[in-house]
N, C-alpha and C positions, 0 to 999 in steps of 0.2 A: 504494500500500500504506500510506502514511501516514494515510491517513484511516481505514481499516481497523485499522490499529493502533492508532488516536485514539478511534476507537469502541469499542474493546475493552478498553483503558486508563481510559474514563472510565464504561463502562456495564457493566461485566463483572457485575454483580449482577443485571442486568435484563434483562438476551441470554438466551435458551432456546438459541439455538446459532450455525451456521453460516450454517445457512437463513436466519432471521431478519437477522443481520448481512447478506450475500449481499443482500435482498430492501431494504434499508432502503438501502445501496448502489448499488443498482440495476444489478447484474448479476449474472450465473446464479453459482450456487455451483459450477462444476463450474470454471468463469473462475476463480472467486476463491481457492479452493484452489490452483490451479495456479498465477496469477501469485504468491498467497501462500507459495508452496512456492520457487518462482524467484527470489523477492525477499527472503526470510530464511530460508530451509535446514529449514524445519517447516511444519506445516499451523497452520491458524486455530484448528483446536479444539484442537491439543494447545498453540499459545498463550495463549488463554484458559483453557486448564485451569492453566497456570502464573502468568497473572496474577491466578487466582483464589487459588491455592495462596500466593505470596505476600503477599494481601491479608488469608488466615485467619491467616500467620505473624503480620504486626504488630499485626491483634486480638488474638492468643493472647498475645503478648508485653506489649501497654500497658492491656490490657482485663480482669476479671475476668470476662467476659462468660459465659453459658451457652454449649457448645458448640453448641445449636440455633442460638442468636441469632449466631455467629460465621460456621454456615452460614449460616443467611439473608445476613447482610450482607457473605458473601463470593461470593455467589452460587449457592450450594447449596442441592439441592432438601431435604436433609436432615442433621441429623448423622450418620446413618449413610453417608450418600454420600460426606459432607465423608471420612470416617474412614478408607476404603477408598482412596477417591485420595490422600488427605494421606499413607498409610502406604504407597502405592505409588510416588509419587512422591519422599518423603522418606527412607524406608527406617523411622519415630518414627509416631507415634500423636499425634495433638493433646495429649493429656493429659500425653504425655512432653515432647513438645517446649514445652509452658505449664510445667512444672515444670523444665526444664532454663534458663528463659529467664531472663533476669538483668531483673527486675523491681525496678526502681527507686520513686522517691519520685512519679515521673509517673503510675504505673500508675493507670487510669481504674476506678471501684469502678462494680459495677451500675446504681446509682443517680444516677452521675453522667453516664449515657450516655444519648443524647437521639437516638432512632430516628425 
């Protein structure tokens, strides 16, 4: 499972899902959800949906970034998709949680961000 977690942790932007992970891995996804399930108490997708989710938090927090561009580079197919899971999961709205977040002197402006 650590390589599965390794893969998820370093390419969560670039994964389409389960499948893709499972297939790059090289065994059936039906295997990998279930050892994955055995070996940290959650499934894969709903992991990746949380390392996704924590990866829009610390854009939303150091970044001025557009909400598009925060999906894209958190792996989302959309802001509006980001929008739905970030408020399902969080209980906030990206807009609430960028304006609650304690933004310092680090915070990265548009133009200082190099996609």
């Amino acid at each position: 499972m650590a390589q599965a977690i390794a893969a998820m942790r370093h390419n969560y932007a670039n994964l389409y899902g389960v499948q893709e992970l499972s297939d790059a891995l090289g065994v059936s996804k039906s295997h990998l959800v279930r050892a994955f399930r055995d070996a940290t108490g959650t499934t894969p997708g709903r992991y990746l949906t949380t390392v996704r989710i924590e990866a829009a938090k610390q854009l939303l927090r150091s970044t001025d970034a557009p909400l598009e561009l925060v999906a894209s580079l958190a792996g989302f197919s959309s802001a509006n998709y980001l929008c739905r899971v970030f408020h399902t999961e969080t209980g906030s709205t990206p807009a609430a949680f960028r304006a609650a977040a304690d933004h310092g002197p680090d915070t990265l402006k548009m133009d200082e961000i190099y996609v």
